[in-house]
C-alpha angles and dihedrals in degrees: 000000000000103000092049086052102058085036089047096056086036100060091043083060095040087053089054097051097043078071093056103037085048095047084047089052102048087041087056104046082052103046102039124213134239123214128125127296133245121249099191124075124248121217118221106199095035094178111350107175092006127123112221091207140346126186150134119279139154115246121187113234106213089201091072109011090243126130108216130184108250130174113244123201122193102199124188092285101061093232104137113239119199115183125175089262155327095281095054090053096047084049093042106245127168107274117237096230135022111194129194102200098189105127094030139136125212113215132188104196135055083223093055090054092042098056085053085047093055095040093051091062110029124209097026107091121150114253121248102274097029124111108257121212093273140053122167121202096207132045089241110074123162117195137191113215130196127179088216114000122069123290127241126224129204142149145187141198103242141036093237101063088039074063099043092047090041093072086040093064107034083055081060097055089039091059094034088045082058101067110135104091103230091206085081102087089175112037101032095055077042097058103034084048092051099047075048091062105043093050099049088050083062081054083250103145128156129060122327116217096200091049078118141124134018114333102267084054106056082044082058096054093046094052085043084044083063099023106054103054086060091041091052091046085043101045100018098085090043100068129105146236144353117358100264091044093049091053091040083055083046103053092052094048092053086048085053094049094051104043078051095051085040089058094045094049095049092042086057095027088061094041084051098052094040094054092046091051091051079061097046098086093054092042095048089045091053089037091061097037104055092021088133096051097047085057103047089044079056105049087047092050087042084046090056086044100050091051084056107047108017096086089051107042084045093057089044083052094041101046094026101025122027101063095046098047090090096046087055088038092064099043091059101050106042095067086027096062093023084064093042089054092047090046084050081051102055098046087049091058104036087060090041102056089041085056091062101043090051096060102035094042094037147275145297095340093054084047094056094050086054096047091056089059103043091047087066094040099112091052094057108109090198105043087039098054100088087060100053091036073074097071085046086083090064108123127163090187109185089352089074095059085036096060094029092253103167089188147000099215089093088069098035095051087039088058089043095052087054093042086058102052086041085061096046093038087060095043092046086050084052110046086049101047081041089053092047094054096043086086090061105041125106124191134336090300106052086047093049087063107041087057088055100043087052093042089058087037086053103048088047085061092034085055097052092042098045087054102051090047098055101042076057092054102045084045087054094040092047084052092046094051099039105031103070082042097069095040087058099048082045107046088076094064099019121033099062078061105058102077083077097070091063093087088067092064121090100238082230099062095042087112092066100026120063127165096219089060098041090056092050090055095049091058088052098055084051097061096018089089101060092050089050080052107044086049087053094051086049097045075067097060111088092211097070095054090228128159112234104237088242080071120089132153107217119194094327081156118037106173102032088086094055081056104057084051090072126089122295112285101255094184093169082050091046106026105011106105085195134120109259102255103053089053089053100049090049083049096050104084138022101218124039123234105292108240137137112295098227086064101261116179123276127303109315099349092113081069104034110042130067116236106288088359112154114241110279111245113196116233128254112253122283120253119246094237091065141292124299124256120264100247091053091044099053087043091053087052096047088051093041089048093041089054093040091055089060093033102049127017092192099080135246120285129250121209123225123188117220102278101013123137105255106195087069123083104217114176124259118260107221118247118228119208103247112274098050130081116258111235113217110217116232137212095307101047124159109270146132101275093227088052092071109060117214112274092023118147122235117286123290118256080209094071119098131215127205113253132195084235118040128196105238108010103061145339137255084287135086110288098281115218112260123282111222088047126160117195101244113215096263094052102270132138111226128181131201 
């Protein structure tokens, strides 16, 4: 009841601004609009089948309590894509879990998950002595928080990869956070204007942290924002048990309720749209039509408005704004600019470095191999992360409590987000400028300094682009913090006014003219003149690398935008003298496998093996009749290790349970399918002798071994897909 309601109110505003957002795109294909051009060229399909990561990682399974390896894929898409191995990802077998990380935390200690545990269901917090949810049987733990959704638990051996999958991950949430696709210049202002508006009707202004994903997610999020303080007073008082298993229940009701609410939205959201866009042909027609009486119906409405609210909105500016927009100002662009310069540095000295080790190791071939690389650069979560650490410095201090701004993760991932398509807008200028020399070179030198012509030709561009980008940006992220400042000083004195003005509107252009709006705009313009300002005063300041606005680069290269018009730049199809499947395999996937640099063995064997001990190979299950004799068992692993070494590179797993020392090798128990008696094995148990160290007592009970049919995570059938899915825009299925 709950739920139709919010969607309810929420369709009925998302009807009223589809009008408006229509009338203010037709208006603007119409009208045109200046602004200076870019000089860089953007890509289109930036990396269209390619996979962004893979690699090996442990992942708690909450059915059983049993952290198992699993072999994690990061696709074009950013969904992350966990499947049983490597080998059921390279065969094409269903993967056991699909994840939509958009809403998400990443969080790098098991304390830091626990405090959000305890504050998301107050009152039930574990006494001291008593096991909490989580236990993690390594220092290194990454995991995924939701406010509402499940959590995701996973965890390395060493700091370095929980650094390495770190920036995996939070480039996962970056990209799913960004959700709204920006082409739609109709239905995405739609949308974000109407989860504006009904949130400002609930006197909720100011930023909004879960304003993230795909649309039916962030409608999700609103309808949880209501839903879940009555759930938790509801349900709260119901649960069970001790402390960690009454948040555990918690945490899954609060997964059901969402996947239900999550249902219900798209199923509205989708019935919304399609019925606005029924209406679309009939509104467009009138809208181009009467498109200079609508605005001129506006401006007078806008004019009645103006005379009633100016004076006032001026005197809020001038006493709550004015003397506190340079101190934003420069919050925002210290760790802003600071990230753009480190994102120029590290294009300077990717081609740079490319550049040497193309003449001193040899020619085009070796520049090929090098291209590949750099034209997925941007895309790269570990290379790319000192550029985005720098947003990391962004701090409002008392300004944040100040303009009601709940985070500052809006603006750092928005300036993230920018940072990233700068630095793939300069690779993809240079790998074409690069393409179109090749044919006149002759010889290393001549390459050498064309490299080096187009590198200097590039970061002149990089540098106008990147400030125009980035005065855009402060101006966006000014509006975004003072404006819902001053609707919400004002509403006292303002808002309950407002119904007045409706009589000014022409019942015929309702659709495109509303009053809310019109007001909204009208607070803007009063405050819009000092941030224009302010932007203008720091364009001056050197530090800040900024191009004055008198400066604008017209047409300096004619004929680079015809080129970026042409097909996508293939070098291992022009230049590569290599077989085909080699070029594909080198053009598969952006970041190599993380491991250690000084070519350390596979994922986790440092800690789990003894010194030339041969891979552990987990035995078959054990019949229900007994267990088999030693010889035969050790005769069964030779053969299964023998046959895993051809079949899978990537090395056999190793299963922790949740606390266990893992820097021992205990030997696998068997698992027996449910129904049959588990056989303990006894002292003389089937293993790889170098896997027992002397000494050793017998194997842990605790130990787990992977079955065909796992408790928890599917039945006796084939892995089934994932039930809760959304179709992400590329196809994929993704899961919360």
């Amino acid at each position: 009841e709950k739920t139709g309601k919010v969607l309810g109110e929420f369709c009925r505003c998302y009807k009223e601004q589809f009008g408006v957002a229509l009338f203010n795109s037709v208006r603007y294909e119409i009208e045109g609009t200046g602004g200076p051009q870019a000089q860089l060229l953007h890509r289109k399909v930036p990396l269209e089948d390619h996979v962004i990561y893979s690699g090996n990682i442990f992942q708690y399974i909450e059915e059983n309590k049993k952290w198992r390896n699993r072999f994690c894929v990061v696709p074009h898409n950013y969904g992350l894509v966990l499947y049983e191995n490597k080998l059921a990802y390279e065969r094409e077998l269903p993967p056991r879990v699909l994840v939509n990380s958009a809403g998400y935390r990443i969080l790098t200690s098991v304390e830091q998950y626990l405090e959000l545990v305890n504050n998301s269901l107050p009152g039930v917090t574990p006494k001291s002595g008593h096991s909490p949810i989580l236990k993690c049987p390594t220092d290194f733990p990454l995991i995924l928080w939701h406010p509402y959704a499940r959590h995701y638990y996973f965890c390395v051996m060493t700091g370095k990869e929980q650094e390495k999958w770190r920036a995996v991950f939070q480039d996962c949430v970056r990209h799913c956070n960004n959700g709204i696709s920006e082409d739609s210049k109709v239905e995405a202002p739609a949308f974000t204007d109407a989860i504006r508006m009904y949130r400002q009707s609930k006197e909720q202004y100011g930023t909004w942290d879960m304003l993230c994903g795909n649309e039916t997610q962030v409608l999700s999020n609103l309808v949880m924002e209501e839903l879940l303080p009555e759930l938790r007073s509801t349900i709260g008082p119901r649960l069970k048990g001790k402390a960690p298993e009454r948040q555990r229940t918690w945490i899954q009701v609060s997964d059901a309720v969402y996947r239900m609410v999550y249902e219900l939205a798209k199923a509205q959201y989708d019935a919304a749209v399609a019925r606005c866009e029924q209406e679309r042909p009939q509104l467009e027609s009138t809208i181009r039509t009467d498109m200079d009486q609508i605005i001129t119906s506006k401006e007078h409405l806008a004019s009645k408005i103006r005379a009633f609210i100016l004076p006032k909105a001026e005197v809020c500016v001038r006493n709550h704004v004015q003397p506190y927009i340079s101190s934003i100002l420069e919050a925002l662009m210290t760790p802003t600019s600071q990230g753009f310069a480190e994102v120029r540095e590290v294009f300077f000295k990717e081609v740079t470095d490319m550049n040497m080790n193309v003449v001193n190791e040899g020619g085009l071939e070796k520049l090929v191999e090098y291209m590949e690389k750099l034209s997925h650069l941007a895309f790269h979560p570990v290379k790319m992360q000192s550029c985005y650490e720098k947003m990391d410095q962004l701090k409002l201090e008392g300004l944040q409590q100040r303009f009601d701004v709940s985070s500052t993760s809006v603006f750092k991932q928005r300036a993230q987000i920018h940072m990233r398509q700068q630095m793939d807008d300069a690779v993809y200028t240079f790998e074409t400028l690069l393409h179109q020399e090749l044919g006149k070179l002759q010889g290393k030198d001549d390459l050498c300094k064309s490299i080096q012509r187009i590198l200097e030709r590039v970061l002149k561009k990089f540098d106008y682009d990147s400030s125009t980008v980035r005065k855009k940006f402060f101006r966006e992220a000014l509006l975004q913090i003072t404006i819902p400042f001053l609707l919400k000083k004002l509403a006292p004195t303002c808002k309950g006014e407002l119904a007045k003005f409706q009589e000014l509107i022409f019942e015929d252009f309702a659709s495109f003219i509303l009053v809310e709006n019109t007001y909204e705009e009208v607070v803007l313009q009063s405050v819009m003149k000092d941030i224009m300002q302010a932007v203008k005063e720091a364009a001056v300041q050197r530090k800040h690398n900024l191009y004055r606005d008198s400066m604008v680069m017209h047409n300096s290269d004619p004929n680079l935008h015809l080129l970026g018009e042409g097909l996508a730049i293939d070098w291992s199809e022009e230049y590569s003298g290599q077989p085909e499947a080699e070029r594909r395999r080198r053009a598969k996937q952006v970041v190599s496998v993380i491991q250690d640099d000084e070519g350390a063995l596979p994922y986790g064997a440092e800690a789990l093996l003894q010194p030339g001990s041969p891979e552990p190979q987990e035995p078959e299950e054990a019949p229900a009749g007994g267990p088999p004799s030693p010889a035969d068992a050790v005769k069964e692993i030779r053969e299964a290790l023998a046959q895993e070494s051809l079949e899978d590179g990537a090395g056999a797993e190793e299963r922790l349970m949740n606390g266990t020392d893992a820097t021992s090798s205990p030997v696998p128990a068997a698992e027996v399918p449910s129904g049959t008696e588990r056989q303990r094995p006894g002292p003389a148990s089937p293993a790889p002798r170098a896997d027992v160290p002397s000494g050793a007592e017998s194997p842990s009970p605790a130990c787990h071994q992977r079955s065909d049919s796992e408790p928890g995570e599917h039945g006796e059938r084939s892995p089934p897909q994932p039930r809760g899915t959304t179709e992400s825009g590329e196809g994929v299925q993704t899961e919360f």
